[in-house]
C-alpha positions as CSV (number, residue, x, y, z in Angstrom):
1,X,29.7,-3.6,-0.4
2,X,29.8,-5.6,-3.9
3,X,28.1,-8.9,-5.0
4,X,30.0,-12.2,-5.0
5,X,30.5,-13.5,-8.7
6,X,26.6,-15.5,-8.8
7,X,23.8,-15.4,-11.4
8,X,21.6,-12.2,-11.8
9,X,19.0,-12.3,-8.6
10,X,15.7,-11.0,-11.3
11,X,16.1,-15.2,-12.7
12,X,17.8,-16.6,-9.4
13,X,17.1,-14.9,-6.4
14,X,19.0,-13.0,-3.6
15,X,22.1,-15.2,-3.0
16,X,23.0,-16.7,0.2
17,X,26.5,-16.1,0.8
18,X,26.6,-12.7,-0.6
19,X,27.5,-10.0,1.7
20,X,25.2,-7.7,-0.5
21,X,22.5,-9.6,-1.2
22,X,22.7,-10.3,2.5
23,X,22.5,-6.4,3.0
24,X,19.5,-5.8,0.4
25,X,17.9,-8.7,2.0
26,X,18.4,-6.3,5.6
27,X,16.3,-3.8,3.8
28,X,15.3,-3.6,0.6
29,X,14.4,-0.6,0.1
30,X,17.6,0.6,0.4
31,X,19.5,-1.7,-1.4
32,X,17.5,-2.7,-4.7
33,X,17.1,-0.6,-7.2
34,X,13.5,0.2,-9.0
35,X,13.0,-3.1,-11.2
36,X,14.2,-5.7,-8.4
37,X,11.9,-4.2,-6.0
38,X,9.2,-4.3,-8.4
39,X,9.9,-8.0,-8.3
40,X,10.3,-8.3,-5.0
41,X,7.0,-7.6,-3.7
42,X,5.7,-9.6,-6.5
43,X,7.0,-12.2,-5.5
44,X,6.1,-11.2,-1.9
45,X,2.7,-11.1,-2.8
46,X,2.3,-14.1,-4.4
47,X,4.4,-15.7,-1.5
48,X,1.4,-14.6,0.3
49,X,-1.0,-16.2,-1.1
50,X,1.6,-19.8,-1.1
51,X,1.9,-18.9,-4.9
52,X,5.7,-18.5,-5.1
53,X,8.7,-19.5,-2.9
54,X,12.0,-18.0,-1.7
55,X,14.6,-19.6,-3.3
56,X,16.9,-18.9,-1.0
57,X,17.4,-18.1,2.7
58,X,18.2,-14.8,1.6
59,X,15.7,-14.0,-0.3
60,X,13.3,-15.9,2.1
61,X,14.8,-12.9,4.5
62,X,14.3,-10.2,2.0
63,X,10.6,-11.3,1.5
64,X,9.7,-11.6,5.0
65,X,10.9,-8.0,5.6
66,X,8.8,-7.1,2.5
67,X,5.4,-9.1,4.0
68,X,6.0,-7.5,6.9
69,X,5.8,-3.7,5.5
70,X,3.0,-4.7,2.4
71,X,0.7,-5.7,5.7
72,X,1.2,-2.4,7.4
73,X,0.6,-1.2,4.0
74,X,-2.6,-3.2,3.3
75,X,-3.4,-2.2,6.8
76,X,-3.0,1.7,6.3
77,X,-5.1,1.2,2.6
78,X,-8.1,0.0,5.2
79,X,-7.7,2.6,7.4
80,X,-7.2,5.3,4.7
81,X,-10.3,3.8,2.9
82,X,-12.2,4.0,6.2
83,X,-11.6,7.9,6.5
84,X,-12.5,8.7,3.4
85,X,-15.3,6.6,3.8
86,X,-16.4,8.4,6.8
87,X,-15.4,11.7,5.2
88,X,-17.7,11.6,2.4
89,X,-20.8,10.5,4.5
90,X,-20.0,13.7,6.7
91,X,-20.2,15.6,3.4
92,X,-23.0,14.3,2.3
93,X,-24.8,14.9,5.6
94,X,-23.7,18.5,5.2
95,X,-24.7,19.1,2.0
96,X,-28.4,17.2,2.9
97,X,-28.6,19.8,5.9
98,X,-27.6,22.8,3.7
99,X,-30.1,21.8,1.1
100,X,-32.7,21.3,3.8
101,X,-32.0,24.8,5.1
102,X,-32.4,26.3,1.4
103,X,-35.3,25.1,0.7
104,X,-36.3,26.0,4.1
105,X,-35.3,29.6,3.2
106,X,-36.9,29.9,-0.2
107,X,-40.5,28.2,0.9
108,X,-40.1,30.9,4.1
109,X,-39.5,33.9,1.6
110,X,-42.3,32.3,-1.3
111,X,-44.4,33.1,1.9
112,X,-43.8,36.2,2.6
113,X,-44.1,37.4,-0.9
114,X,-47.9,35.7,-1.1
115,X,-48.6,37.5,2.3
């Protein structure tokens, strides 16, 4: 599918009335290419946060399927935060109980040398 004759979407936006913007706008990870999805979730973002506006119902399409997968993003960064999080504490209370047990080791053997 081909773009309608309209002005470049980077400056204007996903067009209404374009069967392919309509089909980026579907999913646009499939449809845009590197740079426009770059400025997609940009402007996503800053949608977010009431900093930016679709400017059109297209792109207002296209940016609502984006906020939907940047929260299950956001949400997955919290989660993989969390593990490691969690992970490191573990290894820490590993390495504390392997350093207890050495020292353990070496005051038990500095006693039987003195005895």
């Amino acid at each position: 599918m081909s773009h309608n004759h309209h002005p470049a979407i980077q400056e204007h936006g996903l067009q209404d009335n374009c069967p392919r913007c309509a089909e980026i706008a579907d999913d646009p990870f499939i449809g845009m290419d590197d740079d426009n999805l770059m400025l997609l979730v940009a402007r996503t973002r800053a949608w977010m946060k009431d900093q930016e506006f679709p400017r059109s119902d297209t792109e207002n399409k296209a940016m609502r399927n984006m906020e939907g997968t940047l929260r299950k993003l956001d949400r997955l960064d919290y989660i993989n935060d969390k593990m490691m999080s969690e992970a490191m504490e573990q290894q820490d209370r590993r390495d504390k109980l392997m350093a207890d047990a050495r020292e353990a080791y070496i005051a038990e053997r500095e006693s039987e040398v003195e005895a």
